[in-house]
mmCIF entry with sequence, helices, sheets and N, C-alpha, C, O atoms, coordinates in Angstrom:
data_MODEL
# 
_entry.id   MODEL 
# 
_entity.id                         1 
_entity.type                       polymer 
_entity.pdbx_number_of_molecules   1 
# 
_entity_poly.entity_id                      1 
_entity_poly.type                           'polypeptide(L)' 
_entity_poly.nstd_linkage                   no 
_entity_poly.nstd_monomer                   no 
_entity_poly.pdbx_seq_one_letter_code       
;(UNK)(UNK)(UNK)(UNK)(UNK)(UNK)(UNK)(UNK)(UNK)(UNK)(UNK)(UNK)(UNK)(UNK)(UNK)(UNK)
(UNK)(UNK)(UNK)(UNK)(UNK)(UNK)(UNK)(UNK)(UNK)(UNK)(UNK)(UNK)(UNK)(UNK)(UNK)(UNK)
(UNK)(UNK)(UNK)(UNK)(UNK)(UNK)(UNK)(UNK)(UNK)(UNK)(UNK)(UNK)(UNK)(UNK)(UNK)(UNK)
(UNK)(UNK)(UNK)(UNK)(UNK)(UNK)(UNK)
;
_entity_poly.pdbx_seq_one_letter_code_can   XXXXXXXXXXXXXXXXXXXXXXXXXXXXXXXXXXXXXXXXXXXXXXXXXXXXXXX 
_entity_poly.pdbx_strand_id                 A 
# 
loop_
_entity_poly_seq.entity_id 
_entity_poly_seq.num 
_entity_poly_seq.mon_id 
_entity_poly_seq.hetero 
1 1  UNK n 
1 2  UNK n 
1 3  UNK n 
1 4  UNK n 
1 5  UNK n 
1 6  UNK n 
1 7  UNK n 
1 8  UNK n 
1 9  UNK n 
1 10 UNK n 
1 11 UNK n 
1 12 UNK n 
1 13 UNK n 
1 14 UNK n 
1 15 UNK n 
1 16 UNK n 
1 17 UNK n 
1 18 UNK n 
1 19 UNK n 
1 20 UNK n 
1 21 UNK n 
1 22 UNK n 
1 23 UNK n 
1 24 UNK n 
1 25 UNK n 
1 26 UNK n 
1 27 UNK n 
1 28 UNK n 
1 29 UNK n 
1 30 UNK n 
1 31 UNK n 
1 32 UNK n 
1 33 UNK n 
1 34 UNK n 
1 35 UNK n 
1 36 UNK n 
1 37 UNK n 
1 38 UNK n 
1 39 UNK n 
1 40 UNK n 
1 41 UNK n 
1 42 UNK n 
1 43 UNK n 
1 44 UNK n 
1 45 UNK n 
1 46 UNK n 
1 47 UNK n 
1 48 UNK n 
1 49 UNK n 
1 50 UNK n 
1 51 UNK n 
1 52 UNK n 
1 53 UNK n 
1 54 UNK n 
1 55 UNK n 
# 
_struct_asym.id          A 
_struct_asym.entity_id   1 
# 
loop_
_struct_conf.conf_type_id 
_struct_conf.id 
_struct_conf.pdbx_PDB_helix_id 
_struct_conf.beg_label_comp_id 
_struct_conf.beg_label_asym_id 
_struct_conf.beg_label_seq_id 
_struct_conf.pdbx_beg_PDB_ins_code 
_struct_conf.end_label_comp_id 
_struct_conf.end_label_asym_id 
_struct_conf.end_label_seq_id 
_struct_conf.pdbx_end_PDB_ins_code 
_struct_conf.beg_auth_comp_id 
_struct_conf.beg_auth_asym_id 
_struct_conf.beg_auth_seq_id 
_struct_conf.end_auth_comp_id 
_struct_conf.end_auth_asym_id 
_struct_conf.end_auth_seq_id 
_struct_conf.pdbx_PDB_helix_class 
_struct_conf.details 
_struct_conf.pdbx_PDB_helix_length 
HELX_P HELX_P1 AA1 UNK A 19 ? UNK A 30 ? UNK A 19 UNK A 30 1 ? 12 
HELX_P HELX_P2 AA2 UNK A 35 ? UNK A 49 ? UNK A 35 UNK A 49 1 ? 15 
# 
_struct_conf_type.id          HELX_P 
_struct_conf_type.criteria    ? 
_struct_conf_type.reference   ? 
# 
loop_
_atom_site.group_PDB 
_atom_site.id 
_atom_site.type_symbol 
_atom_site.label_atom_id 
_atom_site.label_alt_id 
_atom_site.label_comp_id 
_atom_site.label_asym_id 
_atom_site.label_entity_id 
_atom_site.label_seq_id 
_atom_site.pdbx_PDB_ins_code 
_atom_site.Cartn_x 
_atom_site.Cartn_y 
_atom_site.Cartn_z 
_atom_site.occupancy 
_atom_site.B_iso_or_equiv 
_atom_site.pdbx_formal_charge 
_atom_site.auth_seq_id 
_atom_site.auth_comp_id 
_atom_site.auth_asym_id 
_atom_site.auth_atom_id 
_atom_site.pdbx_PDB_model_num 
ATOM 1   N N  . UNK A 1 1  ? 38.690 106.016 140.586 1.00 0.00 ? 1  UNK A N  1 
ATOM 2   C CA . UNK A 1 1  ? 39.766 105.299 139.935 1.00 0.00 ? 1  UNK A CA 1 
ATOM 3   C C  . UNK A 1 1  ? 40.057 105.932 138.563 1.00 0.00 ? 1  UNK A C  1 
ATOM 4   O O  . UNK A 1 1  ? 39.073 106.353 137.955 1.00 0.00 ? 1  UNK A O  1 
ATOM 5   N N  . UNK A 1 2  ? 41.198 106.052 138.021 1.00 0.00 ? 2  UNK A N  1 
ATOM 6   C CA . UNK A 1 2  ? 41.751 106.736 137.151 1.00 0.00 ? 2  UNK A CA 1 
ATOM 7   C C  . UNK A 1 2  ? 41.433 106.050 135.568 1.00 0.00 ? 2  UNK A C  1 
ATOM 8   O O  . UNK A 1 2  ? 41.299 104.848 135.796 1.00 0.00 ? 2  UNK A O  1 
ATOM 9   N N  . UNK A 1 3  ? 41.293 106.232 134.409 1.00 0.00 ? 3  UNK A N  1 
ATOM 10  C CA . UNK A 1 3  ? 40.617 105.645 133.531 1.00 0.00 ? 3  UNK A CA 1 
ATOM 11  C C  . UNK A 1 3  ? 42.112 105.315 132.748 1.00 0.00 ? 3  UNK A C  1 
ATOM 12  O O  . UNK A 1 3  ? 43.075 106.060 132.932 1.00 0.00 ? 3  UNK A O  1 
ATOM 13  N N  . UNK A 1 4  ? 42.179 104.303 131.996 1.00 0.00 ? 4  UNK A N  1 
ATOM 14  C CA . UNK A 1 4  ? 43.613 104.368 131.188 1.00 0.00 ? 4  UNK A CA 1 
ATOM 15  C C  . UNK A 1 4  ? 42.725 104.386 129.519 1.00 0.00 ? 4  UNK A C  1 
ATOM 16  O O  . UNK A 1 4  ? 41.859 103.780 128.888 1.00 0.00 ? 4  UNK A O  1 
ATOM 17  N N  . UNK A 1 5  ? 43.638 105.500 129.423 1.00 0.00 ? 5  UNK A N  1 
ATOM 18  C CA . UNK A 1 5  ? 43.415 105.500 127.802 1.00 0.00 ? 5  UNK A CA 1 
ATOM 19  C C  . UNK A 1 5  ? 44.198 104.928 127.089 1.00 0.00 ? 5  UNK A C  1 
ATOM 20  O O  . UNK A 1 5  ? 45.410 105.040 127.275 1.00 0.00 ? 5  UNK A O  1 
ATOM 21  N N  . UNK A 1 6  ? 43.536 103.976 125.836 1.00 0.00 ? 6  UNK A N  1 
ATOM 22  C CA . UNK A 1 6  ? 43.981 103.560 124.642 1.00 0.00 ? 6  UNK A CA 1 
ATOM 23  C C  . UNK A 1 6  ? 43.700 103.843 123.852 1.00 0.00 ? 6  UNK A C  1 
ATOM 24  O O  . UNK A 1 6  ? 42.507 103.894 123.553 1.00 0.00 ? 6  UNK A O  1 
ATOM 25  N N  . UNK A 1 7  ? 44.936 104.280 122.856 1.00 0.00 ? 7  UNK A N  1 
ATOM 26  C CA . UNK A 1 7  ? 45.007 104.601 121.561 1.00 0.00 ? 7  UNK A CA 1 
ATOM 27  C C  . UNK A 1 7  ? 44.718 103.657 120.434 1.00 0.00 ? 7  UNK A C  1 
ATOM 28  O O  . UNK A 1 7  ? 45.373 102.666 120.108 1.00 0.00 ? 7  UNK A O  1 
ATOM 29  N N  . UNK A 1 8  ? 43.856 104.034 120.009 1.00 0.00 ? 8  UNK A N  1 
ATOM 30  C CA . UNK A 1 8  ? 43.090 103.130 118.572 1.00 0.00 ? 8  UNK A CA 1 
ATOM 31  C C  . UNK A 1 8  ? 42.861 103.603 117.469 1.00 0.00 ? 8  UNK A C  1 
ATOM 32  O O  . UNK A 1 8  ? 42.224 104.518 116.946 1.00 0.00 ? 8  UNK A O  1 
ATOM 33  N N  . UNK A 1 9  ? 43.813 102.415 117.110 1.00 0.00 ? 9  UNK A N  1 
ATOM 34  C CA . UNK A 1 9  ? 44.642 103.166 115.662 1.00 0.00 ? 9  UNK A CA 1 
ATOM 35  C C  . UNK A 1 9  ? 43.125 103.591 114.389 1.00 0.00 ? 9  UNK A C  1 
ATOM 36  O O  . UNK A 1 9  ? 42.118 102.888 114.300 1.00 0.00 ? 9  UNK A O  1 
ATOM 37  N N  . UNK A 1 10 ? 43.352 104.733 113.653 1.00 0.00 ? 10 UNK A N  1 
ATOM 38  C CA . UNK A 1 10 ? 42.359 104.939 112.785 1.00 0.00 ? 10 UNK A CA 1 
ATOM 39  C C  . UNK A 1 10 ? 42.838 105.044 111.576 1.00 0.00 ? 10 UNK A C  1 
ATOM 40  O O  . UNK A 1 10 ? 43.809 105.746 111.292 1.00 0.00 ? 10 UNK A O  1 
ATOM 41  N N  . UNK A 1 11 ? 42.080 104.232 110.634 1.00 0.00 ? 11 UNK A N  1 
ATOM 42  C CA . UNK A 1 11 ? 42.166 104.082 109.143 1.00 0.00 ? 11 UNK A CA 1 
ATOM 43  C C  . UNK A 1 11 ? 41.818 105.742 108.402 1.00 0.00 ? 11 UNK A C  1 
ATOM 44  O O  . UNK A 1 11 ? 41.053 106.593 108.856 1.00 0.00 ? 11 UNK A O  1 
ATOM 45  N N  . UNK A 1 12 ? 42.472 105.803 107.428 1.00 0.00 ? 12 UNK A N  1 
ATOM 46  C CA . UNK A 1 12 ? 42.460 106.711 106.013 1.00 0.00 ? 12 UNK A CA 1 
ATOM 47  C C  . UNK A 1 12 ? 43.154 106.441 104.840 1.00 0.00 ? 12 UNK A C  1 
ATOM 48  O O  . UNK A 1 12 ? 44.336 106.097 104.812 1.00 0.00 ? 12 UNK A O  1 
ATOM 49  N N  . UNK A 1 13 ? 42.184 106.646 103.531 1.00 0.00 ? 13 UNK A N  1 
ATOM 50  C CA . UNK A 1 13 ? 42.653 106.694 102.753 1.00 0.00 ? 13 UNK A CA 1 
ATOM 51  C C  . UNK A 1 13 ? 43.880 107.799 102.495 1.00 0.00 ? 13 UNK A C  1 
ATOM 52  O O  . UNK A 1 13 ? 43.880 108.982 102.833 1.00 0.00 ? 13 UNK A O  1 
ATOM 53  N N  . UNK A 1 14 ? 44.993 107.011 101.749 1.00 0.00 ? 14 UNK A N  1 
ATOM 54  C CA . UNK A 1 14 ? 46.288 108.098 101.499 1.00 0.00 ? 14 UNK A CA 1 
ATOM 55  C C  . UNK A 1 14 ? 46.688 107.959 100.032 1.00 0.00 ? 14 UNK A C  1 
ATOM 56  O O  . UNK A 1 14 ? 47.376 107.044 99.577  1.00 0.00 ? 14 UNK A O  1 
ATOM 57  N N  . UNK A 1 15 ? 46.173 108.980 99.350  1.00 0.00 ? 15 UNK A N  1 
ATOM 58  C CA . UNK A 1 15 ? 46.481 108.480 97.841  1.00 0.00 ? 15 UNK A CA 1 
ATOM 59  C C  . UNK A 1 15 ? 48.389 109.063 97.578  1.00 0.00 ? 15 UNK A C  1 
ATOM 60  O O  . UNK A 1 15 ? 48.823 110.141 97.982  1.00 0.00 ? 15 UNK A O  1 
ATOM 61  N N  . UNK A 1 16 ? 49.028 108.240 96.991  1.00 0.00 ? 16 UNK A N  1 
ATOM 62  C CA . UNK A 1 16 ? 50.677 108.309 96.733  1.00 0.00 ? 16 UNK A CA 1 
ATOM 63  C C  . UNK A 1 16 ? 50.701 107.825 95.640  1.00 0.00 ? 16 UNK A C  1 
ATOM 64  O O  . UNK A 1 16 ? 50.049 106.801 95.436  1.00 0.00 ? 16 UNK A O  1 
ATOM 65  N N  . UNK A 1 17 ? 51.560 108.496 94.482  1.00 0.00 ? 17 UNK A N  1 
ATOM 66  C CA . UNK A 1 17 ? 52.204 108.144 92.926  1.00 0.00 ? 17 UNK A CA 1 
ATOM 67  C C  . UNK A 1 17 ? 52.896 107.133 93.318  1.00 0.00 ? 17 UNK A C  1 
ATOM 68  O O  . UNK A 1 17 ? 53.565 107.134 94.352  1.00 0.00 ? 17 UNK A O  1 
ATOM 69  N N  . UNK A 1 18 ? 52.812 106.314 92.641  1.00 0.00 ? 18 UNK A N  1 
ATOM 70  C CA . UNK A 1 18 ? 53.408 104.802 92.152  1.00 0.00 ? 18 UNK A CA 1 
ATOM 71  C C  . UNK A 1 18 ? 54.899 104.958 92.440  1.00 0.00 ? 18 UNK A C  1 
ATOM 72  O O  . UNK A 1 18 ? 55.484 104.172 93.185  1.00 0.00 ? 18 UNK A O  1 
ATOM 73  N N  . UNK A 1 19 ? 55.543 106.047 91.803  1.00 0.00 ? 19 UNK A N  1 
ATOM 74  C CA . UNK A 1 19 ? 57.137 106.016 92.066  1.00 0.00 ? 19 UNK A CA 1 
ATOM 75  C C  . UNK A 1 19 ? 57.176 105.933 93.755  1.00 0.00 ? 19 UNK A C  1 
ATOM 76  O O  . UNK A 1 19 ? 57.758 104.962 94.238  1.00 0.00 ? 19 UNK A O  1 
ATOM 77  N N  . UNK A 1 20 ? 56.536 106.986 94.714  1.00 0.00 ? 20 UNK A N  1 
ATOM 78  C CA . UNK A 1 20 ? 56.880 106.837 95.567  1.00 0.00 ? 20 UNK A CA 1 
ATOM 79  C C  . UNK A 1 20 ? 56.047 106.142 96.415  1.00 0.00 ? 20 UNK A C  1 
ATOM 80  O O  . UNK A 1 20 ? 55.919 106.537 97.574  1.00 0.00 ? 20 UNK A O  1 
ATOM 81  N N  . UNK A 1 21 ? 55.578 105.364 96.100  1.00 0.00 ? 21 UNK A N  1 
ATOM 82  C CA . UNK A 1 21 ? 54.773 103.860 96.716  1.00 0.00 ? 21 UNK A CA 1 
ATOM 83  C C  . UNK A 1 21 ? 56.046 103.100 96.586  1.00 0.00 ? 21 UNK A C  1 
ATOM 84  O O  . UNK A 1 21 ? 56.668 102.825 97.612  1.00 0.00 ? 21 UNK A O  1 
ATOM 85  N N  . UNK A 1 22 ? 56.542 102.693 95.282  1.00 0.00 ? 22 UNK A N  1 
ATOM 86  C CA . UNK A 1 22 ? 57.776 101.573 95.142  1.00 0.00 ? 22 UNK A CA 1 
ATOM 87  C C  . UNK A 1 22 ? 58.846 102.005 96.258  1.00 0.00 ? 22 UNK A C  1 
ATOM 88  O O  . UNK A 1 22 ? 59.146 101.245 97.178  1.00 0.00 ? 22 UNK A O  1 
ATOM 89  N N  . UNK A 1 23 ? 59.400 103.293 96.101  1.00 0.00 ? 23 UNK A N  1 
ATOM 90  C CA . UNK A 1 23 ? 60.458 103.447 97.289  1.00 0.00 ? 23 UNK A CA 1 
ATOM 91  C C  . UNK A 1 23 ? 60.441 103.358 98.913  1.00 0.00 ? 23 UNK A C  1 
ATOM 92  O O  . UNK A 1 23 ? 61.285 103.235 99.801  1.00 0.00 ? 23 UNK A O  1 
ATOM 93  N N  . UNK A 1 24 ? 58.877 103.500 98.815  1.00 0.00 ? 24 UNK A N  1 
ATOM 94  C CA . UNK A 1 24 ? 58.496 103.516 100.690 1.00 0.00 ? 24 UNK A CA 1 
ATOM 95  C C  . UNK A 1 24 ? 58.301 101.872 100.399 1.00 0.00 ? 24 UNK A C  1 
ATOM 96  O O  . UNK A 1 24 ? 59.179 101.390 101.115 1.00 0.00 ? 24 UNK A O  1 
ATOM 97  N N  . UNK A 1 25 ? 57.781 101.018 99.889  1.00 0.00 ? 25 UNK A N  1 
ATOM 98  C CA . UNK A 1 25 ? 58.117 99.494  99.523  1.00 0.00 ? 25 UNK A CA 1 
ATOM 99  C C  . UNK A 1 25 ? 59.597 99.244  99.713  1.00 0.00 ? 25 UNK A C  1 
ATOM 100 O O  . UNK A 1 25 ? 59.915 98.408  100.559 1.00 0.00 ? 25 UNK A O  1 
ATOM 101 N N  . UNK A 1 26 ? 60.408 99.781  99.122  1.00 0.00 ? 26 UNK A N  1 
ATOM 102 C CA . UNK A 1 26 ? 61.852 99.003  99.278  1.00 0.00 ? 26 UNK A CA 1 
ATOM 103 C C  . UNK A 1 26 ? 62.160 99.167  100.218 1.00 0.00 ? 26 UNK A C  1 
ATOM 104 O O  . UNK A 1 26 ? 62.740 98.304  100.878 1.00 0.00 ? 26 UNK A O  1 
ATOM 105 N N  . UNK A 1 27 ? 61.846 100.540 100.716 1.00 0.00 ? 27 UNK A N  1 
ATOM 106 C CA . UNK A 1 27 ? 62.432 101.024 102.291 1.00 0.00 ? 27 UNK A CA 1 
ATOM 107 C C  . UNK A 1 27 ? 62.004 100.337 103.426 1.00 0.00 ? 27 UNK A C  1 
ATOM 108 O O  . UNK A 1 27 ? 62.546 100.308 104.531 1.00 0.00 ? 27 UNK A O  1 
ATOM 109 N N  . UNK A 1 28 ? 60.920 99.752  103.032 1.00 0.00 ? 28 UNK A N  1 
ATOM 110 C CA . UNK A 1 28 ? 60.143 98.686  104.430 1.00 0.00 ? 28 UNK A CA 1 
ATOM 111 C C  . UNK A 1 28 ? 61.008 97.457  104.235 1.00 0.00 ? 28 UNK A C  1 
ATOM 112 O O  . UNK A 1 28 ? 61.314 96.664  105.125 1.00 0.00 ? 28 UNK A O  1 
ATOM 113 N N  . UNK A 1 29 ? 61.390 97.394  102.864 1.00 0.00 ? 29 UNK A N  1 
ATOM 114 C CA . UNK A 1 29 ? 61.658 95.778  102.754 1.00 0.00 ? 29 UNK A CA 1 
ATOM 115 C C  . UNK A 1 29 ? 63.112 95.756  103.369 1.00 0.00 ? 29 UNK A C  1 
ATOM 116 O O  . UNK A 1 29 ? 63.421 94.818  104.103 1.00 0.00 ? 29 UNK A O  1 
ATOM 117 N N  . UNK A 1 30 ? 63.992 96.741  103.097 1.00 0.00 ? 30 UNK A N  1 
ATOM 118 C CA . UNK A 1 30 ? 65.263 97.163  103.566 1.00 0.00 ? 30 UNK A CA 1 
ATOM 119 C C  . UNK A 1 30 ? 65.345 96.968  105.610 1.00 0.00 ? 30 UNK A C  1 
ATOM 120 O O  . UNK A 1 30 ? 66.089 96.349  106.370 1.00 0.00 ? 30 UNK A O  1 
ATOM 121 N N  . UNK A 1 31 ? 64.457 97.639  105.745 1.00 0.00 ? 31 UNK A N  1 
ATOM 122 C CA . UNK A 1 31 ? 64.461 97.691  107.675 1.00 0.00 ? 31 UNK A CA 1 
ATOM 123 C C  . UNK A 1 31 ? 63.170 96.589  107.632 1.00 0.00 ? 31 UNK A C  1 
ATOM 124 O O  . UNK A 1 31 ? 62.421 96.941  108.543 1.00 0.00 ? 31 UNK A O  1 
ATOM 125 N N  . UNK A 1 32 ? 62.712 95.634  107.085 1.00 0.00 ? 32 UNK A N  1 
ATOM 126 C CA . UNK A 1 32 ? 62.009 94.816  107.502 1.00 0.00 ? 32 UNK A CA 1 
ATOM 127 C C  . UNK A 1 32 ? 60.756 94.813  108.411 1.00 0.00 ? 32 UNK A C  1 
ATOM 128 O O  . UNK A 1 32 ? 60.414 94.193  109.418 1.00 0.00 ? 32 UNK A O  1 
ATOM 129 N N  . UNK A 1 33 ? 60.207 95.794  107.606 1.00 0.00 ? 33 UNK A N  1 
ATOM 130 C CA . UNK A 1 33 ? 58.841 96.642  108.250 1.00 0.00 ? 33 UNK A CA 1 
ATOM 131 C C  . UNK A 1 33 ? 57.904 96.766  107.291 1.00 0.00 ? 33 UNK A C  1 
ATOM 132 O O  . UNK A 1 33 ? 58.196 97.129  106.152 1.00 0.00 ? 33 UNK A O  1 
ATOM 133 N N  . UNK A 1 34 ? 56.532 96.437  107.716 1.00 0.00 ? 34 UNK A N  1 
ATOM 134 C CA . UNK A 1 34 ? 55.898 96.743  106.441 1.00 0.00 ? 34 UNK A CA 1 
ATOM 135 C C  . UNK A 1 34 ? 55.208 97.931  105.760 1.00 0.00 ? 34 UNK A C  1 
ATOM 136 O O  . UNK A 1 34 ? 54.645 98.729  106.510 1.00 0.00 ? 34 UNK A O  1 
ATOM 137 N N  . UNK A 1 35 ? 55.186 98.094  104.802 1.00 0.00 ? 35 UNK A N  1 
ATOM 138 C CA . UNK A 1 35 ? 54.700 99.129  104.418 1.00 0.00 ? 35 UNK A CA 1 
ATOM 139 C C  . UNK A 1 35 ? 53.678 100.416 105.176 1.00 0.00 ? 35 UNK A C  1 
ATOM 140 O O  . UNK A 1 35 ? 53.935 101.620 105.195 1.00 0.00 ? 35 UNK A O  1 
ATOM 141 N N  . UNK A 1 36 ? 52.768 99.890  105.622 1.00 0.00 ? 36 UNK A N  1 
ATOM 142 C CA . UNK A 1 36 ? 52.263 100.611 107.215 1.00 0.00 ? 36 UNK A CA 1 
ATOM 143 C C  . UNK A 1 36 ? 52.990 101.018 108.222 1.00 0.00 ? 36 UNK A C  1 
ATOM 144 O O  . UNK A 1 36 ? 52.821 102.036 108.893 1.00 0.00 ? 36 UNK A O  1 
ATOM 145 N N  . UNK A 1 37 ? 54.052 99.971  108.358 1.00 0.00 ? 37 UNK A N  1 
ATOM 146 C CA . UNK A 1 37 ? 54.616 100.454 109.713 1.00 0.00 ? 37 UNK A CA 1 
ATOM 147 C C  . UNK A 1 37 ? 55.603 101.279 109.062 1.00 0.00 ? 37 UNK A C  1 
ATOM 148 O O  . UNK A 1 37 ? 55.844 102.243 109.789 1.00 0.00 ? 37 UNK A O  1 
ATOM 149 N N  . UNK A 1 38 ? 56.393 101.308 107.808 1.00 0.00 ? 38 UNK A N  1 
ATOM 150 C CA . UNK A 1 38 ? 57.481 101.913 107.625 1.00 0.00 ? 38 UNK A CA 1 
ATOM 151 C C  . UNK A 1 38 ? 56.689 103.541 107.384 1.00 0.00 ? 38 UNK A C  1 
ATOM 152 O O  . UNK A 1 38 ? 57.290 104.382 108.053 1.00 0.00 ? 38 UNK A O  1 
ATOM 153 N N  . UNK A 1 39 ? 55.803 103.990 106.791 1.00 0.00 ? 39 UNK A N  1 
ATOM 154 C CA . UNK A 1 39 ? 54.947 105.201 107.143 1.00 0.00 ? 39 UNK A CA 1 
ATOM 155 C C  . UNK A 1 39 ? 54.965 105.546 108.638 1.00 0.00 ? 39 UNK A C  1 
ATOM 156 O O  . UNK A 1 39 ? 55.718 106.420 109.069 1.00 0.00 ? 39 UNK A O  1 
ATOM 157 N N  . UNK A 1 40 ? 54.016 104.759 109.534 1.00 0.00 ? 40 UNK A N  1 
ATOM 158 C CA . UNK A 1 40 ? 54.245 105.546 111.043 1.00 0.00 ? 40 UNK A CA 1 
ATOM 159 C C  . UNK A 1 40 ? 55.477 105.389 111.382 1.00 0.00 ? 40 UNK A C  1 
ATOM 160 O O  . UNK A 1 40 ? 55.831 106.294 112.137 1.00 0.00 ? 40 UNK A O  1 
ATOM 161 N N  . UNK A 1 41 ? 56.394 104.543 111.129 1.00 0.00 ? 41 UNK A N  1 
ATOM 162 C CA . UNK A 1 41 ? 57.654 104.937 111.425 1.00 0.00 ? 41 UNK A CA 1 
ATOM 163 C C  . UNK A 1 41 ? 58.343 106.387 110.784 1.00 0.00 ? 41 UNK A C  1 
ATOM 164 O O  . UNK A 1 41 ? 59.143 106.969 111.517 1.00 0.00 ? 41 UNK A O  1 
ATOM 165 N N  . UNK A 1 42 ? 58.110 106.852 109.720 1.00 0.00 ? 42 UNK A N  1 
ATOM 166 C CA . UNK A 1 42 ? 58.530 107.851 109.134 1.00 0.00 ? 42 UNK A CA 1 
ATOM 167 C C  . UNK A 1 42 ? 57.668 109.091 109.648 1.00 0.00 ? 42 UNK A C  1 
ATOM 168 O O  . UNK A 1 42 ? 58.165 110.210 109.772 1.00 0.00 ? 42 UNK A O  1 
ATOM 169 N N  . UNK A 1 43 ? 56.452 108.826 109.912 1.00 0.00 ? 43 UNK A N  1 
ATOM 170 C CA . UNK A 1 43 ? 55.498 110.129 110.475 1.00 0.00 ? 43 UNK A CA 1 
ATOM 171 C C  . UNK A 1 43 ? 55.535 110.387 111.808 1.00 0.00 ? 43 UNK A C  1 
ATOM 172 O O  . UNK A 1 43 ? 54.959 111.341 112.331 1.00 0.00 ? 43 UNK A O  1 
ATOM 173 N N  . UNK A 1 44 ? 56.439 109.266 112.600 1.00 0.00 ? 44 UNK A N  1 
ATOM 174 C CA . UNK A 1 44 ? 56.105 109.627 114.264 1.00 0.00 ? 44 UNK A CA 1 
ATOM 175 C C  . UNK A 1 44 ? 57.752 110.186 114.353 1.00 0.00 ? 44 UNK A C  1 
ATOM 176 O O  . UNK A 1 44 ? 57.911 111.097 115.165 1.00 0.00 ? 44 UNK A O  1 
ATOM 177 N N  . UNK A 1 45 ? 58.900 109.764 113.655 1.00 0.00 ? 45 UNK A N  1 
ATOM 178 C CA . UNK A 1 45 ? 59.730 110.417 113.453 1.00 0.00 ? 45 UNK A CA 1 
ATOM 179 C C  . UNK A 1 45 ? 59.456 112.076 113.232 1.00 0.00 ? 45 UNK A C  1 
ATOM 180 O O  . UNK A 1 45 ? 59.579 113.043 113.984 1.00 0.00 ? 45 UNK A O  1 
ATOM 181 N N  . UNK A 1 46 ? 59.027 111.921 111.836 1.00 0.00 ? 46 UNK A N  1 
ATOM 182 C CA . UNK A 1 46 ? 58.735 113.330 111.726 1.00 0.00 ? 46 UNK A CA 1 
ATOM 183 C C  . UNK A 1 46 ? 57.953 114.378 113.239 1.00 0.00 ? 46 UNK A C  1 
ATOM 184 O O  . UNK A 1 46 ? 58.329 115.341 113.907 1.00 0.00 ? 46 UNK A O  1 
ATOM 185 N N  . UNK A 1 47 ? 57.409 113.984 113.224 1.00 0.00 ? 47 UNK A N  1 
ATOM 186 C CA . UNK A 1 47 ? 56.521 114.892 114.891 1.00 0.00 ? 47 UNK A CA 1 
ATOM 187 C C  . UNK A 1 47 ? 57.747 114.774 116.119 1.00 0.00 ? 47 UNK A C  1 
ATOM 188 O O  . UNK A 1 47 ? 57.854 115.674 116.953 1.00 0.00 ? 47 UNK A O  1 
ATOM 189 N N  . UNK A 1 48 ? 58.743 113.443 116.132 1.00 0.00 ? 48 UNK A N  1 
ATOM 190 C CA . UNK A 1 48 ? 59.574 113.943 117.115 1.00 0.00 ? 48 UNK A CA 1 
ATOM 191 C C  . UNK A 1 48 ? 60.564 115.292 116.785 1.00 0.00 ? 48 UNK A C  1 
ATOM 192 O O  . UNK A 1 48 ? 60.922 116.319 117.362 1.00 0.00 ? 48 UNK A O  1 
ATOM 193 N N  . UNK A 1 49 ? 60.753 114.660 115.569 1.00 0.00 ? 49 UNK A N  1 
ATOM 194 C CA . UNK A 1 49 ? 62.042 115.572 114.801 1.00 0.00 ? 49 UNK A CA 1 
ATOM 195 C C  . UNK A 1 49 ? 61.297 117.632 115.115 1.00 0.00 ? 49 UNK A C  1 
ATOM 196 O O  . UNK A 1 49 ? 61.900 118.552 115.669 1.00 0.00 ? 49 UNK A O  1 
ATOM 197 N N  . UNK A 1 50 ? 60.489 117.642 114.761 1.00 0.00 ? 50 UNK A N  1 
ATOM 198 C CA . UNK A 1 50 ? 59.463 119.082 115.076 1.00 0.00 ? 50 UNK A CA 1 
ATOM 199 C C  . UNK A 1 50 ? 59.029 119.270 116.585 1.00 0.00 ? 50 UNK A C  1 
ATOM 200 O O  . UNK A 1 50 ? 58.428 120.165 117.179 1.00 0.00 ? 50 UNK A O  1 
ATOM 201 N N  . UNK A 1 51 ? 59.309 118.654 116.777 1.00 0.00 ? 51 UNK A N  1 
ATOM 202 C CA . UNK A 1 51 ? 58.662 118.677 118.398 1.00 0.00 ? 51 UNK A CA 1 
ATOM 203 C C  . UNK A 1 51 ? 57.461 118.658 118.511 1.00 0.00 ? 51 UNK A C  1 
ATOM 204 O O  . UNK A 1 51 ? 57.305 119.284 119.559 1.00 0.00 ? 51 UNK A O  1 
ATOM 205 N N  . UNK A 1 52 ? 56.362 118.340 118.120 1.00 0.00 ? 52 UNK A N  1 
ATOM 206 C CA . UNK A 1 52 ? 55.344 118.416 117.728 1.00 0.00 ? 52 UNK A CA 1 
ATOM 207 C C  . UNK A 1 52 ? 54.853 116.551 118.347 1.00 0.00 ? 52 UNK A C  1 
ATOM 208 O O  . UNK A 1 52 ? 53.725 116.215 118.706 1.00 0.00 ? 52 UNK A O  1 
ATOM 209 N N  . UNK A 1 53 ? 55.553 116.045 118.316 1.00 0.00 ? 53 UNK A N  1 
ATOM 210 C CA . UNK A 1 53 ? 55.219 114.586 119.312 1.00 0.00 ? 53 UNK A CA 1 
ATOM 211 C C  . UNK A 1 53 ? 54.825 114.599 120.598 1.00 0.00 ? 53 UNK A C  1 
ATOM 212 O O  . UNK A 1 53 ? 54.327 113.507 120.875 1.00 0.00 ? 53 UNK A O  1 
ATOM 213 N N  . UNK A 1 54 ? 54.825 115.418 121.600 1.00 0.00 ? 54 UNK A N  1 
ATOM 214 C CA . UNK A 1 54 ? 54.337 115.698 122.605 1.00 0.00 ? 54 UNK A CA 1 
ATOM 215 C C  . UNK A 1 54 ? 54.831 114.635 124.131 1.00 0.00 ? 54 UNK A C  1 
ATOM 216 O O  . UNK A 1 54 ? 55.975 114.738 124.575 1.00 0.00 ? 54 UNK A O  1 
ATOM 217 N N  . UNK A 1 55 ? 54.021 113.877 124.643 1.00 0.00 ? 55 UNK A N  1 
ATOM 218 C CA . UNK A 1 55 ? 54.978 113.394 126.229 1.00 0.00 ? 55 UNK A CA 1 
ATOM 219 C C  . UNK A 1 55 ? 54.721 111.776 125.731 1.00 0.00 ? 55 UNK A C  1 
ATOM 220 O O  . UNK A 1 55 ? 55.149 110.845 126.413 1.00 0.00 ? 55 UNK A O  1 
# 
């Protein structure tokens, strides 16, 4: 029988200057996402945008 893999999400520290902490803040608050998600939203973008996102 075939195994299903799940993806589990992993923590890291990400150090970011204050200016652009506040703008990825407004930008979550703007599309109503939070600060976490508005990052993987911006980083899984990025890997589609490169092709680099895979199947």
């Amino acid at each position: 029988m075939a195994e299903i893999k799940v993806n589990k999400p992993k923590s890291f520290v990400l150090r970011i200057d204050s200016a652009t902490m506040e703008r990825i803040e407004r930008w979550a608050a703007d599309e109503f996402r939070s600060v976490n998600g508005q990052i993987l939203y911006l980083l899984d973008d990025a890997l589609k945008k490169s092709g680099r996102k895979g199947k």
